[in-house]
NUFIPA-729815 format. One record per residue (C-alpha): residue in one letter; y, x, z; residue number from 1. Coordinates in steps of 0.2 Angstrom, whole numbers, plus 5000, padded with zeros to 4 digits. Layout:
<atom aa="A" c2="Y" c1="X" c3="Z" i="NUM"/>
...
//
This chain:
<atom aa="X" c2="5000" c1="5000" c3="5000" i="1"/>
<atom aa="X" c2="5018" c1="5008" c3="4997" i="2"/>
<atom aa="X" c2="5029" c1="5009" c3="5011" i="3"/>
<atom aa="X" c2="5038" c1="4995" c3="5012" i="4"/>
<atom aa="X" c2="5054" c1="5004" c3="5022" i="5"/>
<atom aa="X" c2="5055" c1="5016" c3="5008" i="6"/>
<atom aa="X" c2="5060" c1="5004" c3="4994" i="7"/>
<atom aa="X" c2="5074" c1="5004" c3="4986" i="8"/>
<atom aa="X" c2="5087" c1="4989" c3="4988" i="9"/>
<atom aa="X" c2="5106" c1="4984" c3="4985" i="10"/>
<atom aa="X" c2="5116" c1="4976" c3="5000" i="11"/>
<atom aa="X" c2="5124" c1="4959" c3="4993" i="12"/>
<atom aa="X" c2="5139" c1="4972" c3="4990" i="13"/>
<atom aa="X" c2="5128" c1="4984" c3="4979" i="14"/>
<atom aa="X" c2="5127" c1="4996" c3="4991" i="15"/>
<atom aa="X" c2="5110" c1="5005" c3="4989" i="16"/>
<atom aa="X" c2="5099" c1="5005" c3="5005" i="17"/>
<atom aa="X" c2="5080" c1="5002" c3="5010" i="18"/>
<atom aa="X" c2="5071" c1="4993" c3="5024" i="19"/>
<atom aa="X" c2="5069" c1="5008" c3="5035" i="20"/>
<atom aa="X" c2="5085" c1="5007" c3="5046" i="21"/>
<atom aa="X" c2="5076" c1="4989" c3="5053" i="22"/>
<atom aa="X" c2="5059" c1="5000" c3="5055" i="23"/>
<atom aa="X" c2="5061" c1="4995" c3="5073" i="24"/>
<atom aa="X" c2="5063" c1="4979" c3="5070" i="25"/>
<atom aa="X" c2="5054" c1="4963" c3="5069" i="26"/>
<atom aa="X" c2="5060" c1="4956" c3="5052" i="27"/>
<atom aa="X" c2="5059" c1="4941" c3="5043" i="28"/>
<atom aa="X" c2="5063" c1="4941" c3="5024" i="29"/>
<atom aa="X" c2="5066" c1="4924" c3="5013" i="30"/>
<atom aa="X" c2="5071" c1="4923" c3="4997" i="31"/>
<atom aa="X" c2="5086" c1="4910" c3="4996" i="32"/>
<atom aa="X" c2="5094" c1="4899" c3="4985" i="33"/>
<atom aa="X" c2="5112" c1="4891" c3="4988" i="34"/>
<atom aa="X" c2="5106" c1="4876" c3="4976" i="35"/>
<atom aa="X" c2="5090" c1="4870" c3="4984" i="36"/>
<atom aa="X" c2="5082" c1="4856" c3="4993" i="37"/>
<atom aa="X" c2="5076" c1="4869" c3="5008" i="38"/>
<atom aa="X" c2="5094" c1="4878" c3="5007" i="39"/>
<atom aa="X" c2="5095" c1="4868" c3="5023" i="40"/>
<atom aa="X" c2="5084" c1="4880" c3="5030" i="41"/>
<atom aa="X" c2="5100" c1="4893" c3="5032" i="42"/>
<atom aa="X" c2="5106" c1="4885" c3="5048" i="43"/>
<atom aa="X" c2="5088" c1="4888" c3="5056" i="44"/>
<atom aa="X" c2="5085" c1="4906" c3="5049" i="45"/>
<atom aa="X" c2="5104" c1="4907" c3="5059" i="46"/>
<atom aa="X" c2="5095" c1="4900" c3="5072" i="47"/>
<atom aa="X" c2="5083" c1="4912" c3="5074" i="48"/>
<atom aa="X" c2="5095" c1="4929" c3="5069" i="49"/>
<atom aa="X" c2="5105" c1="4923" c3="5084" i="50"/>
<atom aa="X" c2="5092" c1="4919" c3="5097" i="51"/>
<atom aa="X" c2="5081" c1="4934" c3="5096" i="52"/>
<atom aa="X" c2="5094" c1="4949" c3="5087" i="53"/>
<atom aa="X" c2="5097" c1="4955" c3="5104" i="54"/>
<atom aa="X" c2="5077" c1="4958" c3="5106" i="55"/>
<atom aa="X" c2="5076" c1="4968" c3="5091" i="56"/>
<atom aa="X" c2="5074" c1="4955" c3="5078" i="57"/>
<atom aa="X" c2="5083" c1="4952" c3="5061" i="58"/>
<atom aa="X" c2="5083" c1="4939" c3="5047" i="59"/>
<atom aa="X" c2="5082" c1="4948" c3="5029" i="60"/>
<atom aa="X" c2="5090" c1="4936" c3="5015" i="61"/>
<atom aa="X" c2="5084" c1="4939" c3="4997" i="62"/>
<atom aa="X" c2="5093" c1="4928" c3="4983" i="63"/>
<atom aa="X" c2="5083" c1="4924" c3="4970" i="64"/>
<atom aa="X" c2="5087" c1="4912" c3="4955" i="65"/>
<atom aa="X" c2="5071" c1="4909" c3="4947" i="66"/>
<atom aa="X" c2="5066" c1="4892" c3="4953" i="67"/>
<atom aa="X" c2="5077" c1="4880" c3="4943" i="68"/>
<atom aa="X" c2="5092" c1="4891" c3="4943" i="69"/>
<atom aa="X" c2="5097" c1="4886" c3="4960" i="70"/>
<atom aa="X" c2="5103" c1="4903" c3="4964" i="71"/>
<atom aa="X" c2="5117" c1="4905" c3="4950" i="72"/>
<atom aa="X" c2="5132" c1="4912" c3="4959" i="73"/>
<atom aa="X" c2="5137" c1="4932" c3="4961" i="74"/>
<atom aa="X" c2="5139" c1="4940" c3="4974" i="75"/>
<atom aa="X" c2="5155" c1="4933" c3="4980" i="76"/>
<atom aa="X" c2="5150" c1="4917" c3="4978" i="77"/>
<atom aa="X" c2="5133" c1="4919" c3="4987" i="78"/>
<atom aa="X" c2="5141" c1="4928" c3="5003" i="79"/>
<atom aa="X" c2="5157" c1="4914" c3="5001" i="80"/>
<atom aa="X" c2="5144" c1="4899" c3="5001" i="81"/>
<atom aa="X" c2="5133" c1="4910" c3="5016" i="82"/>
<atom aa="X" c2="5147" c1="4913" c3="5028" i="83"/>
<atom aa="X" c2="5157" c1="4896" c3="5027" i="84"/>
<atom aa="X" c2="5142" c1="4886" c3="5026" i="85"/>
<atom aa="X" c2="5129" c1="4892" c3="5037" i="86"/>
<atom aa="X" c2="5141" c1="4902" c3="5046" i="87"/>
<atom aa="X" c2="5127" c1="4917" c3="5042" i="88"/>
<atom aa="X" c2="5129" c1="4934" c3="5051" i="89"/>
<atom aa="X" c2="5111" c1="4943" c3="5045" i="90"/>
<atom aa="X" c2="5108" c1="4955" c3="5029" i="91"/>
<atom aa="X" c2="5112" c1="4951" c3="5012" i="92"/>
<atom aa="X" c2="5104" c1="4958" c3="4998" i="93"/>
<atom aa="X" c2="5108" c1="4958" c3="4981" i="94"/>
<atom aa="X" c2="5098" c1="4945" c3="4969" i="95"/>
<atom aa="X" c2="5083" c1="4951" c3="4965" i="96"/>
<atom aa="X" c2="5065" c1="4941" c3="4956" i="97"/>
<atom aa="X" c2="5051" c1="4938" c3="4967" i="98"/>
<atom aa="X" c2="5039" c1="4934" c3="4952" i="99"/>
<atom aa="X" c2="5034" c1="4939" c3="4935" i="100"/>
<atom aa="X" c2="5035" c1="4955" c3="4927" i="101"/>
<atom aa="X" c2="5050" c1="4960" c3="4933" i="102"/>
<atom aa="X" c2="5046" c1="4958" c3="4951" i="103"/>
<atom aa="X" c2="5055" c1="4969" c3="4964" i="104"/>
<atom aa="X" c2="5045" c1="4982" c3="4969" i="105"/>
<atom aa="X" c2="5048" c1="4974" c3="4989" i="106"/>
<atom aa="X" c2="5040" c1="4956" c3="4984" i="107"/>
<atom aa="X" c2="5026" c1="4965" c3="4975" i="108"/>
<atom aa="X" c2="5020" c1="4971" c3="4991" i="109"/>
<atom aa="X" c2="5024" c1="4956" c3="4999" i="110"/>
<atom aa="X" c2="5015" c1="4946" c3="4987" i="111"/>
<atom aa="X" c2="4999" c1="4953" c3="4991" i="112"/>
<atom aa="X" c2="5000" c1="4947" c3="5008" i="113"/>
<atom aa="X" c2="4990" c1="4931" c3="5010" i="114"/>
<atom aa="X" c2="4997" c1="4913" c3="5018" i="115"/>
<atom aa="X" c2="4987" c1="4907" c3="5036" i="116"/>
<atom aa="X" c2="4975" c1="4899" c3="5023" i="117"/>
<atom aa="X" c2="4971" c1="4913" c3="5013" i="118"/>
<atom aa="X" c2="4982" c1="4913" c3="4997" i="119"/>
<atom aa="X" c2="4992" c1="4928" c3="4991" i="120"/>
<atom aa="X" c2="5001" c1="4930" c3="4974" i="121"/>
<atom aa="X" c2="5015" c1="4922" c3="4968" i="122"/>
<atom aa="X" c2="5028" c1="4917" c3="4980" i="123"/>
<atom aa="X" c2="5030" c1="4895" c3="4978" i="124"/>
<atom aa="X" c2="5049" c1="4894" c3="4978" i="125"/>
<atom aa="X" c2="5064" c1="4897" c3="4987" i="126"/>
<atom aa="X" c2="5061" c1="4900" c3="5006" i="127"/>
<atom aa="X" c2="5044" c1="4906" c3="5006" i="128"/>
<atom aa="X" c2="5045" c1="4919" c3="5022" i="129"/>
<atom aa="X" c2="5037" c1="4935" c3="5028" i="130"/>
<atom aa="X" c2="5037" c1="4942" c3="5044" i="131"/>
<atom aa="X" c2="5035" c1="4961" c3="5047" i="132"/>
<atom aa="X" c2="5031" c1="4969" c3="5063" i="133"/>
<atom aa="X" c2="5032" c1="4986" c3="5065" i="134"/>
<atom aa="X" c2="5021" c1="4997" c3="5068" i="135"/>
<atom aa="X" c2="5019" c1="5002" c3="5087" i="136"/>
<atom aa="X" c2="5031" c1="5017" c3="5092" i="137"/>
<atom aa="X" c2="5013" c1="5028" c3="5094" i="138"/>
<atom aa="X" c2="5008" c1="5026" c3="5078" i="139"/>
<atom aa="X" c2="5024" c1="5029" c3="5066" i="140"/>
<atom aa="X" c2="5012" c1="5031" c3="5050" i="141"/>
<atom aa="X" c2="5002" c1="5014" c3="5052" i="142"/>
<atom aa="X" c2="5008" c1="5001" c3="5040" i="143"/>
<atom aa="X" c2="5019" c1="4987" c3="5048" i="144"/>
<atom aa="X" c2="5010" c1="4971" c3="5051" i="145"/>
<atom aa="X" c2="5016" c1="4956" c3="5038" i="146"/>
<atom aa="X" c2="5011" c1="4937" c3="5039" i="147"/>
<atom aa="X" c2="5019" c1="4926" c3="5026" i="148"/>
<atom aa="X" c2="5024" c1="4907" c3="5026" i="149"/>
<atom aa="X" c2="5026" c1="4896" c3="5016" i="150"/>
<atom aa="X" c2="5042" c1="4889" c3="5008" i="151"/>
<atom aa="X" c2="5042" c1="4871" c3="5018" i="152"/>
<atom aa="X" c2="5035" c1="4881" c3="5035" i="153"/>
<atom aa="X" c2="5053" c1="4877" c3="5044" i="154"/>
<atom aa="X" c2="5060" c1="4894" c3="5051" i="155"/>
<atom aa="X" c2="5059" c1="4887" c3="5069" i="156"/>
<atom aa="X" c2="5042" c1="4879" c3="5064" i="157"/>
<atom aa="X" c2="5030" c1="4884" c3="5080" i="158"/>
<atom aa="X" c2="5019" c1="4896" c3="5070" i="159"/>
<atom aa="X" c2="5034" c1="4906" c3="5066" i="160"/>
<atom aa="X" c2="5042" c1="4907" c3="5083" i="161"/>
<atom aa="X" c2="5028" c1="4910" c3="5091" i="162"/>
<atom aa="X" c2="5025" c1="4926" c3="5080" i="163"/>
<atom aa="X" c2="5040" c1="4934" c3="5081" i="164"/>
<atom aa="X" c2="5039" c1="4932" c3="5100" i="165"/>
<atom aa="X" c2="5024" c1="4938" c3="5099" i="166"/>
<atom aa="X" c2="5028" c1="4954" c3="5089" i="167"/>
<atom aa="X" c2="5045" c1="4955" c3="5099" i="168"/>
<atom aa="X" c2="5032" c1="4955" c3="5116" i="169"/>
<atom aa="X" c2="5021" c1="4968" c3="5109" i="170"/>
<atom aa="X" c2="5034" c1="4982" c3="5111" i="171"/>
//
């Protein structure tokens, strides 16, 4: 598997980074849309960013326009509709495809993950979630840990909280 912290990523702003200054962290990376019938699901991934940043936990946002077009907007106009909205405070990244040929390198790793009920592959739409625990301080080469949810899996649906309090326990 290719190190997930080690791929290469823009900010929202295009600034180039990777995953590996959250390598501490419990993450949660969702492919949005500002157009969709889940985009709803903003307020709660808020929720979570609010609730558990201070334990070492931090919501990932990944736009992504290829279901229906319901991510058209730029980058000015994502972060405008983000921040005034939803009044979001997590990452940004830049727009990026989570399916198909031209799949980011991050989702094809993620992709190979499978759901509780033993799918992997493509990712179903907008919202589809992963969490990523790190690997435990003693063990800095293990790969990190990553369970994936399903687009209409609410963000504060038990299953979730429960896992990122699980992996915020564990260290």
């Amino acid at each position: 598997m290719t190190d997930i912290y080690s791929i290469p990523l823009h900010r929202l702003d295009g600034t180039p980074t990777t995953l590996a200054e959250y390598r501490d962290q419990t993450l949660l990376i969702v492919n949005v849309a500002s157009k969709c019938g889940l985009t709803p699901q903003y307020a709660k991934l808020e929720e979570l960013q609010r609730t558990y940043a201070e334990r070492g936990f931090t919501v990932l946002g990944f736009p992504c326009n290829q279901f229906l077009g319901q991510e058209p907007g730029g980058a000015e106009q994502i972060q405008a509709f983000c921040s005034v909205t939803y009044g979001v405070t997590f990452p940004m990244f830049e727009k990026l495809k989570v399916n198909g040929r031209d799949r980011h390198p991050l989702y094809k790793v993620l992709t190979e993950v499978p759901d509780d009920n033993g799918k992997a592959g493509r990712v179903q739409w907008n919202f589809e979630k992963f969490l990523i625990t790190p690997p435990a301080a003693d063990d800095a080469d293990a790969a990190p840990g990553i369970r994936r949810f399903r687009p209409r899996t609410e963000p504060d649906a038990p299953q979730i909280t429960e896992a990122i309090e699980a992996s915020l326990a564990g260290r």
